[in-house]
TORFINU-449964 format. One record per residue (C-alpha): x, y negated, z negated; residue in three letters. Coordinates in steps of 0.5 Angstrom, whole numbers, plus 500, padded with zeros to 3 digits. Example, Ala and Ser with C-alpha at 12.3 -4.5 7.8 and 13.67 -1.06 7.14 Angstrom:
# residues 2
525509484ALA 527502486SER 
//
This chain:
# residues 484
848466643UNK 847473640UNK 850470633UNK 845466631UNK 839471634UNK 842477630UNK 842472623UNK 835470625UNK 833477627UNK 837480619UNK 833474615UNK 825477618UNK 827484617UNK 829483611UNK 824480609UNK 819485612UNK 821490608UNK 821487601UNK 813485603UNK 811492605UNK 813495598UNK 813495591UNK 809488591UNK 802489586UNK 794490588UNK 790486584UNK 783489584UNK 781495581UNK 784502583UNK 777507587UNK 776512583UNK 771518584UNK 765517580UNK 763523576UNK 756526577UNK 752531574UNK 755538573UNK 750542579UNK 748548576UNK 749555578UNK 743555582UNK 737551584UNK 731550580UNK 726554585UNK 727562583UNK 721565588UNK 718571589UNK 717571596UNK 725570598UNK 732571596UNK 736566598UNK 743567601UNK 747562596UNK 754565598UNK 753562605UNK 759559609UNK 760552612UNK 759556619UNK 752559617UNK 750551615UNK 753547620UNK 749552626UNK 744554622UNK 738555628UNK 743561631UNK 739564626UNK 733564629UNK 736567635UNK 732564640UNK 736561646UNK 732556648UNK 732553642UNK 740554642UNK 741549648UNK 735544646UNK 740543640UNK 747544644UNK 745539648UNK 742534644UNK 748534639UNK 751532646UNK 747527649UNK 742524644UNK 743517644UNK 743515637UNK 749520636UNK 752516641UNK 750510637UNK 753512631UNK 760514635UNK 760507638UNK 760504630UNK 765510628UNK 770507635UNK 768500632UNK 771501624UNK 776504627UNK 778497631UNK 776494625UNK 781498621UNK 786496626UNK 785488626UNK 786489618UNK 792492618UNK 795487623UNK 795483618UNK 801486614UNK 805485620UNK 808478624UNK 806474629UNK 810473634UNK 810470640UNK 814466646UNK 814460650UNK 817456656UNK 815449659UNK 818445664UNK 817438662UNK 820433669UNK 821425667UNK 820420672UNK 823413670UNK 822409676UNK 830406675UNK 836407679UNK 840407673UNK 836413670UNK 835419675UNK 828423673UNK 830429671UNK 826436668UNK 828439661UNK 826446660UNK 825450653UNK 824457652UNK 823460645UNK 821466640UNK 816464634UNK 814468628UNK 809468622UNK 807472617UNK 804472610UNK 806476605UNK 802481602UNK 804479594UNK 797480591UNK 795486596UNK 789482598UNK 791484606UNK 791492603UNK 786491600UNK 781490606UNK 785495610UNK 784500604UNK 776498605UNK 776497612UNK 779505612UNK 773507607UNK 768503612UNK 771508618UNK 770515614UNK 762512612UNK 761510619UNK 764518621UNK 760520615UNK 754517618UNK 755521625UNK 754526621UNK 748525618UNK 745523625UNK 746530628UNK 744533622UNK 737528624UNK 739530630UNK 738538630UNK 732538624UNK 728534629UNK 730539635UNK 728544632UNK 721541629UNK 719539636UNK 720546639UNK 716549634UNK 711545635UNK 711546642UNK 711553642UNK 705552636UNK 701548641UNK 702553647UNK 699558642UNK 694555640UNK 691553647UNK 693561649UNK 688562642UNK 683558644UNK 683560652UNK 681567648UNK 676564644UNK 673561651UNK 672568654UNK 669572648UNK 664565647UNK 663566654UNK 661573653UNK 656571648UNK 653567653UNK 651572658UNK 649576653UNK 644571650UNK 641570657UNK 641577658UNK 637578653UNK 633572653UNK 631574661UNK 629581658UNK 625577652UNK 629580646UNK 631573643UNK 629566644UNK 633560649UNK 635557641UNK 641563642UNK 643561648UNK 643554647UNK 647556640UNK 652561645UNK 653555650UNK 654550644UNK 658554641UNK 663554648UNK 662547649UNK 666545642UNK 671551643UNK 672548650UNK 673541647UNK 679543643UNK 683544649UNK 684536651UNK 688534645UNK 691540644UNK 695539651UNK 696532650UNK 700534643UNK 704539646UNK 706534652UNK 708530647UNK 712535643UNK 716536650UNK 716529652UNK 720528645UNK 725534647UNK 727531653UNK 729524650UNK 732528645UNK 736531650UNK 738524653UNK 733525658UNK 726522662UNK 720525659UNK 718532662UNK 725534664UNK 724540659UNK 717542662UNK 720547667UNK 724551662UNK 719551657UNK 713552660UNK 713559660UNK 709560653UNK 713564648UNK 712566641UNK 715562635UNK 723563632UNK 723569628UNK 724568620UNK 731571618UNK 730575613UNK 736572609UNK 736564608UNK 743561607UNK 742555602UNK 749556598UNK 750553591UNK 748545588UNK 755544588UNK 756545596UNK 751541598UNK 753536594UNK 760536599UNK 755539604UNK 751533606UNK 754527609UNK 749522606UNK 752523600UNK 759521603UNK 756516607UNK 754512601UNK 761515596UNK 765512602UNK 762505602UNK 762504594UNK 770505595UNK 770500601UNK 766495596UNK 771496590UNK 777495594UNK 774487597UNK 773486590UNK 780486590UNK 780483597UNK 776478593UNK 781476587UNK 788475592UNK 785469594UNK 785467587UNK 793468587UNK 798463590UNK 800465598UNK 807465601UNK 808464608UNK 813464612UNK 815462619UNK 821462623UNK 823460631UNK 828461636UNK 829456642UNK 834453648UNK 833447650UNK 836445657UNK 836440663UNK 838447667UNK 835454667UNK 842457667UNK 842453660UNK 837455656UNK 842462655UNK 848458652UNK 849457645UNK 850449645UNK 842450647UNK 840454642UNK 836452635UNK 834456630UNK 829455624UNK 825459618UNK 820455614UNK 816459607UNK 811456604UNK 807457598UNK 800455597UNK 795455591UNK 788453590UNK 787448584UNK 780446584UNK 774449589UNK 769448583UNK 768456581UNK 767457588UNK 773462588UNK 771466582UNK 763466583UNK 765470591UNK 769475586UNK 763475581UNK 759476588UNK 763482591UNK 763485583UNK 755486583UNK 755489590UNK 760495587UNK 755494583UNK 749496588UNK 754501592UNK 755504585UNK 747506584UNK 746506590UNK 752513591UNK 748515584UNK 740515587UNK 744519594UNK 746524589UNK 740526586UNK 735524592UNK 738530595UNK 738535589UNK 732533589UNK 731533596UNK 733541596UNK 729543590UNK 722541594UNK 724544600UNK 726551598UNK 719551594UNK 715548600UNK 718554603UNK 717559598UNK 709557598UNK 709557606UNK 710564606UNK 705566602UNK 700561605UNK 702565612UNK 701572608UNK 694571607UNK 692567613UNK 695574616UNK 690578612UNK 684573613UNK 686573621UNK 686581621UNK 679582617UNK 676575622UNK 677579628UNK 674584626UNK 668582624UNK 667578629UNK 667584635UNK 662589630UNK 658582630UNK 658581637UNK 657589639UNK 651590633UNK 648583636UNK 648587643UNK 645592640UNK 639587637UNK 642589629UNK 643582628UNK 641575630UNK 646570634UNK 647566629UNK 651572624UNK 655572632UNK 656564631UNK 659565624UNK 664571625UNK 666568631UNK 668560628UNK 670565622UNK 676569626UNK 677562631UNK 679558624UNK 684563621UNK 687565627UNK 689558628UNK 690557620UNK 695562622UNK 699559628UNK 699552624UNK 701557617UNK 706560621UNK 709554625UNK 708551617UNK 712557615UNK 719554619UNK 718547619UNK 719547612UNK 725553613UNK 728547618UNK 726541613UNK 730546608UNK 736546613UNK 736539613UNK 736538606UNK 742543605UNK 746538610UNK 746543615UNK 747541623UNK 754538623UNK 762541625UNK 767538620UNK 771534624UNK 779532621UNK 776525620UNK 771528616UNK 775532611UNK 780525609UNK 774524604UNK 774527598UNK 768531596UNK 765528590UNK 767531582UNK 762533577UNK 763534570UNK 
//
């Protein structure tokens, strides 16, 4: 029994073997596509920063530790843990992977096995019903002479680094807009604290005007100005509690929490982030390996050029081969003698002779979707410099914006209080009051917005450098893109 078994055994390995190497890929061969030589630094040369061009990876990937802020340090931690588009992003990643793996199974055969009993019963004396019993082994498997079967492991491999390259870019979203939604939070918390204190000095000048109303030093005009001028102050406060709301309720999703889940540890109003003193932007060149969008888009143009070749084999003849092993007896003890075994192996070789162009147009078809892939890679490419460019000047002008809101809040507050103290005294009339003190409520909001603005585009920078993301060993098989 066992002579048989080895020779069939021999024949499939043999031939295994001699399919898995040394056997031509039709299609053509991935190269890197050259992109513009990056320049030594960008563009945007400010006055009012220096950027730190000889950042690491390290100062990228956890750029909001900067900031030093604690709770801002846990609202990203856990949402880069539990956000649930990051957990979309992994499920798609875990996906290519299977599809990887069903491609690549079809470099390998198919083997299977089998038994059946099949009883006779023929009603006759003269022939007794009887059972017969088959078992046996069978094997398929096409070879891979044009590489039509690499190839779509070649691309299904390209689809898993994009999809892992997609992760990437969904925490680098992830983090920006963390950290967007804090500041807001502490920018609406501040300008409540601004306005509640706006309240209490037009309160003040609201018992002023009736003071000296009562003592018949103005007319009731300065008191229903006074109580005007409270009213609208007051009026503010709704929609200002309601967007802080919503900057919370967006961090407790964020997190992959219900809504007002972040309440409590946020509810204590505290100043924004600190700037840094130094900003990590790093050079054109590393932004280009940097930022996954760039990758994403690098590793499916290679998946589109390898279904080219995907494409072509099917143009080419195929050869398949099949093989079997059996016993057949009318005992189970049978089925293990040699008399009961038959072995068989069959190849077949086919070719498509005439589909009317249909074969050709499918790799007409795939070549224009490389194609697309390709400026779609290009556009990636400068989108992002481009991206880069706008948010460092962006932030260079929000710091200058925050100066001068600085200065204009500093001399507003002031002549505000000496307004109201020569008002009281009866130097001047409510109405130079009404103007100094809508004149510090307006520049110490322009402030805080001004200083919130300042950060955001500081974030929207990090964002655009591709910073908020660990490099992960998937990451690194995809090779940075080459300029020239």
């Amino acid at each position: 029994m066992l002579k048989p078994v080895s020779k069939f055994s021999i024949l499939f390995a043999a031939v295994f073997l001699f399919g898995c190497s040394g056997l031509p890929m039709v299609g053509p061969d991935y190269e890197r596509p050259q992109v513009p030589a990056a320049a030594d630094s960008w563009q945007t040369q400010s006055k009012v920063f220096v950027p730190e061009q000889n950042a690491d990876a390290q100062d990228l990937a956890t750029w909001w530790k900067q900031f030093q802020d604690p709770d801002l340090d846990w609202l990203i931690d856990e949402a880069l843990k539990e956000d649930l588009s990051i957990a979309q992003a992994q499920a798609r990643l875990a996906q290519a992977r299977a599809n990887r793996n069903v491609a690549a199974s079809a470099l390998v055969p198919t083997l299977s096995a089998s038994m059946a009993a099949t009883p006779s019963n023929y009603g006759s004396a003269e022939r007794p019903d009887q059972t017969s019993f088959d078992a046996g082994f069978d094997a398929s498997w096409e070879i891979d002479i044009f590489g039509g079967n690499r190839r779509g492991v070649e691309a299904a491999q390209a689809d898993v680094q994009a999809a892992q390259a997609n992760l990437d870019n969904v925490k680098v979203s992830v983090a920006a807009e963390v950290a967007q939604n804090y500041v807001e939070v502490r920018n609406y918390q501040r300008r409540i604290d601004i306005a509640r204190r706006n309240l209490k000095f037009q309160e003040e000048n609201l018992e002023i005007a009736q003071w000296r109303l009562q003592a018949g030093l103005v007319r009731q005009t300065d008191v229903d100005q006074a109580r005007a001028s409270l009213a609208q102050t007051r009026a503010s406060l709704p929609e200002l509690e309601v967007n802080l709301a919503k900057a919370m309720n967006r961090l407790s999703v964020l997190t992959g929490q219900q809504p007002g889940a972040v309440n409590q540890r946020l509810a204590t109003s505290k100043p924004l982030p600190k700037i840094p003193d130094s900003i990590a932007t790093a050079v054109p060149s590393v932004v280009l390996v940097q930022r996954p969008d760039i990758r994403v888009a690098e590793r499916e143009l290679a998946a589109e050029t390898a279904r080219i070749g995907q494409q072509l084999a099917e143009r080419y003849p195929s050869l398949n081969l099949g093989g079997s092993i059996s016993w057949s007896a009318y005992s189970l003890t049978g089925l293990g003698t040699v008399d009961a075994f038959v072995s068989r192996v069959v190849g077949k070789l086919a070719a498509t002779l005439f589909d009317g162009g249909r074969l050709e147009q499918m790799v007409q078809a795939q070549t224009e979707r490389q194609k697309q892939a390709l400026a779609n890679y290009q556009s990636v490419v400068l989108k992002a410099i481009e991206e880069v460019e706008n948010a460092l000047i962006a932030h260079a002008m929000s710091r200058e914006r925050a100066k001068s809101w600085q200065e204009a809040a500093l001399a507003s507050g002031s002549a505000a209080l000496q307004s109201r103290q020569l008002y009281q005294s009866g130097l001047v009339d409510f109405e130079q009051v009404l103007i100094t003190d809508r004149s510090q409520l307006t520049a110490q909001e322009s402030l805080a917005q001004a200083q919130a603005s300042e950060l955001t585009t500081l974030i929207q920078l990090y964002k655009a450098l591709g910073g908020g993301w660990q490099q992960s060993e998937q990451s690194k098989t995809a090779d940075p893109p080459q300029a020239t």
